[in-house]
BASEGU-688599 format. One record per residue (C-alpha): x, y, z. Coordinates in steps of 0.05 Angstrom, whole numbers, plus 5000, padded with zeros to 4 digits. Each point is the difference from the previous one (the first is absolute). Example, Ala and Ser with C-alpha at 12.3 -4.5 7.8 and 13.67 -1.06 7.14 Angstrom:
2
+------+------+------+
!    X !    Y !    Z !
+------+------+------+
! 5246 ! 4910 ! 5156 !
! 5027 ! 5069 ! 4987 !
+------+------+------+
END
This chain:
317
+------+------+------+
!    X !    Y !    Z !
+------+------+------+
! 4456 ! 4282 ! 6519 !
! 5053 ! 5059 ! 5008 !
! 5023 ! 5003 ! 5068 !
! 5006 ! 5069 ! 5034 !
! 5068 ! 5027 ! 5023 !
! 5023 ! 4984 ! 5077 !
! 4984 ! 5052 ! 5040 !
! 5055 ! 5051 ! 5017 !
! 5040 ! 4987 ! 5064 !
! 4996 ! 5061 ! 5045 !
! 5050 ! 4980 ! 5034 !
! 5048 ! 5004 ! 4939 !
! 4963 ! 5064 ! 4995 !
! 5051 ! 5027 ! 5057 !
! 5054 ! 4985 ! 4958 !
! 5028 ! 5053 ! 4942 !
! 4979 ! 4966 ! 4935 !
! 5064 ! 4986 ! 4974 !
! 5055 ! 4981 ! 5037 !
! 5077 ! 4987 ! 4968 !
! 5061 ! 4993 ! 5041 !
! 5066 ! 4977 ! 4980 !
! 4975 ! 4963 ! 4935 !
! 5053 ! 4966 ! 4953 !
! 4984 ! 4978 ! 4924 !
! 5060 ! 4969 ! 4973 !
! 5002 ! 4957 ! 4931 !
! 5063 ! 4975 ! 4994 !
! 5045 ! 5058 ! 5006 !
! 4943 ! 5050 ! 4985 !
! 4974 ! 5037 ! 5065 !
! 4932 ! 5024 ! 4968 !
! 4982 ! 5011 ! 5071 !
! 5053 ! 5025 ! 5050 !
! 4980 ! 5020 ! 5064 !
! 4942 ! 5032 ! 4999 !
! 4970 ! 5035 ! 5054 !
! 4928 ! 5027 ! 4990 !
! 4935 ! 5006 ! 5032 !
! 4934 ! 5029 ! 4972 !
! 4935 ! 5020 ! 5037 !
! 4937 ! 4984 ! 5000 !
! 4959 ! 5050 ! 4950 !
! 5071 ! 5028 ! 4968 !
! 5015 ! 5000 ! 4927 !
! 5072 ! 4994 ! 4990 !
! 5039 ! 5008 ! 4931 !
! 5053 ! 4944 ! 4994 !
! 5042 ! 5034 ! 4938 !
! 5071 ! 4972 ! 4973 !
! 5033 ! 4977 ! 4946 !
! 4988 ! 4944 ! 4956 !
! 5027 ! 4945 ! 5047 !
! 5000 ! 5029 ! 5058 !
! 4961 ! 4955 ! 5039 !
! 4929 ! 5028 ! 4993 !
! 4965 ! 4943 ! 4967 !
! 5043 ! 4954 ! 5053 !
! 4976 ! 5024 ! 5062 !
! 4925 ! 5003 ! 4974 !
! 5010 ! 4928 ! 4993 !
! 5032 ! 4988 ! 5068 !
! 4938 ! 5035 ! 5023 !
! 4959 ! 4957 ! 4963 !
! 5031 ! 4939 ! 5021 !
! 5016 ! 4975 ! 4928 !
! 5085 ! 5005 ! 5024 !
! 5029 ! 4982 ! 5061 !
! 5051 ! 5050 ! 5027 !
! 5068 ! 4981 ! 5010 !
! 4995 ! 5031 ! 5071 !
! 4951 ! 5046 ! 5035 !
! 4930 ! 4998 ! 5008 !
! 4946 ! 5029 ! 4976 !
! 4936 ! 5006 ! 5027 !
! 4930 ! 5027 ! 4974 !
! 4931 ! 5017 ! 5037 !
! 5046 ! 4966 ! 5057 !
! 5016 ! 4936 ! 4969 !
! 5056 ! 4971 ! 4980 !
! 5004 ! 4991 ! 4926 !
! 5038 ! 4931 ! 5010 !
! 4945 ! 4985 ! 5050 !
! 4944 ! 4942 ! 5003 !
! 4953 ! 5058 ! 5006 !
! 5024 ! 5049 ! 4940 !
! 4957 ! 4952 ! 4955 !
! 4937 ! 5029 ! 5027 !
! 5030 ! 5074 ! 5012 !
! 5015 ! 5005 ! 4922 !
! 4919 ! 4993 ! 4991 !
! 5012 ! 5079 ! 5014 !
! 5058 ! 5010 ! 4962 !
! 4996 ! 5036 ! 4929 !
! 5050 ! 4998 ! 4952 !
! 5008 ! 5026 ! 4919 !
! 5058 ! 4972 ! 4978 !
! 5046 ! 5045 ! 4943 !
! 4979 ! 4961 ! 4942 !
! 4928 ! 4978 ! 5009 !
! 4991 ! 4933 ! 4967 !
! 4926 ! 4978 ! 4975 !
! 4957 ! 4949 ! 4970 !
! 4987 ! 5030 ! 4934 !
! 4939 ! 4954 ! 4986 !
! 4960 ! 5017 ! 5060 !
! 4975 ! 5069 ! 5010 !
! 5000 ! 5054 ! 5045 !
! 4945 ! 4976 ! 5051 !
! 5026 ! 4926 ! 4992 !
! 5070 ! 5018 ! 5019 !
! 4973 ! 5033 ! 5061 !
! 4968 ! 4938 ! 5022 !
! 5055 ! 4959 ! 4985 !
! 5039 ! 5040 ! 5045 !
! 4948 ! 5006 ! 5052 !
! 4992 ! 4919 ! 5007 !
! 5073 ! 4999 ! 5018 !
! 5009 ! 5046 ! 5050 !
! 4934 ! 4990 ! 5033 !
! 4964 ! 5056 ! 4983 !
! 4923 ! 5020 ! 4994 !
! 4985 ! 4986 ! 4923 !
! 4952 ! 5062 ! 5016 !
! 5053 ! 5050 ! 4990 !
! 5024 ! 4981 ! 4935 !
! 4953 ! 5042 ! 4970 !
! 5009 ! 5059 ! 5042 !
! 5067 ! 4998 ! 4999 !
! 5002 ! 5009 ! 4916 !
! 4956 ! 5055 ! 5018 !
! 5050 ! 5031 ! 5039 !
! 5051 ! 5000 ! 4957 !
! 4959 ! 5023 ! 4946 !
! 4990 ! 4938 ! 4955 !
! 4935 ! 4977 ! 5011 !
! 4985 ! 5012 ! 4939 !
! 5054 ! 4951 ! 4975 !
! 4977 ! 4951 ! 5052 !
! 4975 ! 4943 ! 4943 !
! 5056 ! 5024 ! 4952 !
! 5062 ! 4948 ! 4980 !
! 5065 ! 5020 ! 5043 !
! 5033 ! 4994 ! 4936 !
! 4970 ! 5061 ! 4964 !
! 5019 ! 5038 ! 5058 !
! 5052 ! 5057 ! 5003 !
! 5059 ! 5004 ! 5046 !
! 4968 ! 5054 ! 5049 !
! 4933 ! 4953 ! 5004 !
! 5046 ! 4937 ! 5013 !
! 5034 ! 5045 ! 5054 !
! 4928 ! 5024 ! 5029 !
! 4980 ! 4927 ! 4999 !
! 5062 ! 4979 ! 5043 !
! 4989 ! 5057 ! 5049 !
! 4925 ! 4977 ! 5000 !
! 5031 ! 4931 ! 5016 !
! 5040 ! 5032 ! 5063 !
! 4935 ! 5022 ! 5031 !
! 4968 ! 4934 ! 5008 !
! 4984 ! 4978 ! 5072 !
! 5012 ! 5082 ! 5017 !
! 5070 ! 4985 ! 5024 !
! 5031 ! 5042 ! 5058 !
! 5065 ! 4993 ! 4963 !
! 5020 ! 5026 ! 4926 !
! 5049 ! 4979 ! 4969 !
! 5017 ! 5042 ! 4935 !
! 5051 ! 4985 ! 4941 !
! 5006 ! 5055 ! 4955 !
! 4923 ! 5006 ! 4994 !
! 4987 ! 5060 ! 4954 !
! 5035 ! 4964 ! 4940 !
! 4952 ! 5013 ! 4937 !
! 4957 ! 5041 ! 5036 !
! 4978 ! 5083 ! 4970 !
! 5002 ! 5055 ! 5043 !
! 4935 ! 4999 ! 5011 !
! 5010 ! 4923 ! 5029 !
! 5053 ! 5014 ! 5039 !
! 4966 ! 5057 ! 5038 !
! 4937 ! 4957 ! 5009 !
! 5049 ! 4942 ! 5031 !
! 5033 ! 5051 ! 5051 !
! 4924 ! 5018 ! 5019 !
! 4991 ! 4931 ! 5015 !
! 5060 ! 4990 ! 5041 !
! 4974 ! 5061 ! 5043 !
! 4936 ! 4968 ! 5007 !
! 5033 ! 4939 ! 5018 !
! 5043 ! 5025 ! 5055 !
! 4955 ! 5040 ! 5029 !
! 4961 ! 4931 ! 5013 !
! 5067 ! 4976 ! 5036 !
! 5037 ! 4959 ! 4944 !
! 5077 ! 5009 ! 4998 !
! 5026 ! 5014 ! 4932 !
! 5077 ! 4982 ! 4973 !
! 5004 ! 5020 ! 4924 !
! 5064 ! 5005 ! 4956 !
! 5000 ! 5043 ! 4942 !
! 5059 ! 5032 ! 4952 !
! 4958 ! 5062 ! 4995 !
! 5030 ! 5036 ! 5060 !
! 4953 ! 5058 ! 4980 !
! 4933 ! 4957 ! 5009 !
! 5022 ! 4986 ! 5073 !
! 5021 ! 5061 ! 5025 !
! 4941 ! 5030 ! 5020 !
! 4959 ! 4930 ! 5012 !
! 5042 ! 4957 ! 5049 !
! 5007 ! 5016 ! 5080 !
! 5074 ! 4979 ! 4995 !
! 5056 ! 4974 ! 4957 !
! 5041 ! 4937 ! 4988 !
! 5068 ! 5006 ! 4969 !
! 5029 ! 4930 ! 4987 !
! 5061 ! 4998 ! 4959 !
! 5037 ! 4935 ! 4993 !
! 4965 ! 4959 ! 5050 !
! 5009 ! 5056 ! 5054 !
! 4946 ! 5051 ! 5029 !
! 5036 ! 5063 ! 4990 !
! 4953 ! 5048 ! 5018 !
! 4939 ! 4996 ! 5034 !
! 4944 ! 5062 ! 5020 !
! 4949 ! 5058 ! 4976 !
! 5027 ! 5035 ! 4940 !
! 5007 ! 5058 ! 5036 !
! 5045 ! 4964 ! 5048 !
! 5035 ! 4974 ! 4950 !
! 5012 ! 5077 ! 4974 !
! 5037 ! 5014 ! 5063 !
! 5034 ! 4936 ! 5008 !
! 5027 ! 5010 ! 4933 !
! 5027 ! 5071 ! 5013 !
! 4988 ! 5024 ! 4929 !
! 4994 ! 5067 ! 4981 !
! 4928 ! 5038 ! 4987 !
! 5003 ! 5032 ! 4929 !
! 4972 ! 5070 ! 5003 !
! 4985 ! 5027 ! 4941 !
! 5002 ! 5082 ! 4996 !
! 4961 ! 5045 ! 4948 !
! 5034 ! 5062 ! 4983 !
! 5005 ! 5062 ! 4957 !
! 5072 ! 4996 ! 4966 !
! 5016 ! 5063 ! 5033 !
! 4989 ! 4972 ! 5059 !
! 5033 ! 4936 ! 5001 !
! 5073 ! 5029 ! 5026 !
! 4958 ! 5031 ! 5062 !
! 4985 ! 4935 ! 5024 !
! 5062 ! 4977 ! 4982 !
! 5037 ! 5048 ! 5045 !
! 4936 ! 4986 ! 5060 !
! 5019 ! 4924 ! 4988 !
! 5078 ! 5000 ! 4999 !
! 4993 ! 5011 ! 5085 !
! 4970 ! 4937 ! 5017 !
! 5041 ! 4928 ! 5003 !
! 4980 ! 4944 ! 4957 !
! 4958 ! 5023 ! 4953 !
! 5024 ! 4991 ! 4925 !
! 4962 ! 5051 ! 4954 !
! 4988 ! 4989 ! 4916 !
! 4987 ! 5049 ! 4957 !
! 4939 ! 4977 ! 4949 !
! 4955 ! 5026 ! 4949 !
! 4948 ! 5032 ! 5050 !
! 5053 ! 5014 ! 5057 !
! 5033 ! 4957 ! 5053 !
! 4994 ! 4924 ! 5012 !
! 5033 ! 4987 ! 5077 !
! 5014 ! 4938 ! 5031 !
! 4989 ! 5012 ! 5066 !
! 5014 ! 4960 ! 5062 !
! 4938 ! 4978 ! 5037 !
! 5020 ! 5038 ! 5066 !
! 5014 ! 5057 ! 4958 !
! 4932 ! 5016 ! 4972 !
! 4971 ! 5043 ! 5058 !
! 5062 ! 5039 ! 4992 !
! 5002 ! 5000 ! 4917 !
! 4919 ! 5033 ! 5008 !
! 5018 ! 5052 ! 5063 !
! 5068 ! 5022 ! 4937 !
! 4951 ! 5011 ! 4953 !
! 4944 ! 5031 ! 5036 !
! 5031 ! 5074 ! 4985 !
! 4997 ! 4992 ! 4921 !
! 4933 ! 5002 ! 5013 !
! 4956 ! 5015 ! 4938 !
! 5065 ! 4990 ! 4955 !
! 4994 ! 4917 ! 5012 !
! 4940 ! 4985 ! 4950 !
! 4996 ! 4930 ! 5023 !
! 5036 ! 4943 ! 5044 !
! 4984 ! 4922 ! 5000 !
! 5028 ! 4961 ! 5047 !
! 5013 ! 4918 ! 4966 !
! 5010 ! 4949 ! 5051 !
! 5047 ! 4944 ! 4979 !
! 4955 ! 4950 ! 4965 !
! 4992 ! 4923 ! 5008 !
! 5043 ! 4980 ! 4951 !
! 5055 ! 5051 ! 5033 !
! 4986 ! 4967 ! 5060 !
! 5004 ! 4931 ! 4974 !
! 5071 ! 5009 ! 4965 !
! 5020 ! 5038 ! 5058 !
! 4987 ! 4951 ! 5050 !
! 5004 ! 4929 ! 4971 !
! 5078 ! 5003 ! 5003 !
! 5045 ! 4956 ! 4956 !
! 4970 ! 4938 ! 4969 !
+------+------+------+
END
């Protein structure tokens, strides 16, 4: 008989839902975890991005409770992951590992249940949960003749058993189409909006930028930036690139209207002027150009991206 999940302490409810202070991973000489300092609220999505070895898939498994940290603690939902009670508290932990691993002789349905029977979960949402990934209709089909993206699906469909209040994310949109990857994010949404916390890695800065609440930088071991993106804009002091459209005629006019303010570093291109443009210079850089008036056929204003920000801020490795 499948035994349902504990209930969920609400006293651990108080608690942010991931706690990580002054936590030490060393192997040997190797600090893959060195010092970290992080916490993560209940019902946020954070984006824990780095480079390879920079600690990501480390922590997630000092969260997990599969390593034991050379110092610090960790604690999640409120417990302790070294704890006597963290046993039960993982029953709402989800987790999809970088490289899903599979039994290729049972299929889709039958993996689900194998899964299920371990962590204590209702057998009952096996089927659902193929459903919301969107291979039901593989359900009775051989893992083996599935593609990468379904294997990926069917490890995120793994994650969701026992509706954890935790996820745990490694690099989860591996395989998947566009398509996929836009239905995941709509899932995540739909998740969080339940209350689940959300910590997912990815090397596609771009797929985060607009889908996470705040960013991670670990480099080496070390957090070395932590906040929105937009904070992390302003932390990182880099310049706006404002991008000018002009008749060639007119491209020495706002020159000459440029050339009085400080700090700004005008290019001349194809369709006119490319500026890089300090960010407490912008309001000033408009109020210049207002009097060119119908002669400025366009401006676009880029912000740095993701990637700027991440090679930016992540210092020396």
């Amino acid at each position: 008989m499948t035994r349902n999940p504990p209930p969920i302490d609400m006293t651990a409810m108080q608690h942010a839902a991931i706690e990580v202070q002054g936590v030490h991973r060393h192997y040997g000489a190797l600090r893959a975890v060195d010092g970290i300092d992080l916490r993560v609220e209940r019902g946020e999505i954070l984006g824990l991005i780095g480079h390879n070895g920079a600690g990501k898939s480390t922590l997630f498994k000092l969260m997990l409770g599969l390593e034991t940290a050379t110092a610090g603690s960790i604690h999640v939902n409120g417990v302790p992951v070294q704890g006597r009670d963290f046993r039960a508290a993982r029953r709402h932990l989800g987790y999809l590992p970088e490289h899903v691993v599979l039994y290729d002789n049972l299929n889709g349905l039958e993996t689900l249940r194998f899964f299920a029977r371990l962590k204590g979960a209702p057998l009952a949402q096996c089927a659902e949960l193929l459903e919301r990934v969107g291979l039901a209709h593989a359900g009775s089909r051989p893992v083996r003749e599935y593609s990468k993206g379904m294997r990926q699906r069917l490890g995120f469909a793994q994650a969701l058993l026992g509706a954890p209040r935790v996820l745990l994310l490694d690099e989860p949109t591996n395989g998947l189409d566009p398509q996929a990857i836009r239905d995941f994010y709509a899932t995540l949404r739909g998740l969080q909006a339940q209350g689940v916390t959300i910590v997912i890695t990815s090397h596609i800065l771009a797929e985060l930028q607009e889908r996470v609440d705040r960013l991670a930088i670990l480099a080496s071991g070390k957090l070395r930036a932590l906040g929105s993106v937009q904070a992390l804009r302003e932390q990182a002091h880099m310049p706006l690139a404002i991008a000018l459209t002009l008749a060639p005629e007119d491209v020495a006019v706002a020159l000459a209207t440029l050339a009085r303010l400080p700090g700004i570093t005008p290019t001349t291109t194809r369709d006119g002027l490319q500026l890089a443009c300090p960010r407490e210079q912008k309001i000033a850089v408009l109020g210049a150009l207002a009097p060119l008036g119908a002669r400025l056929l366009d401006l676009q204003i880029h912000e740095p991206s993701l990637e700027d920000l991440y090679f930016g801020l992540r210092g020396e490795d």
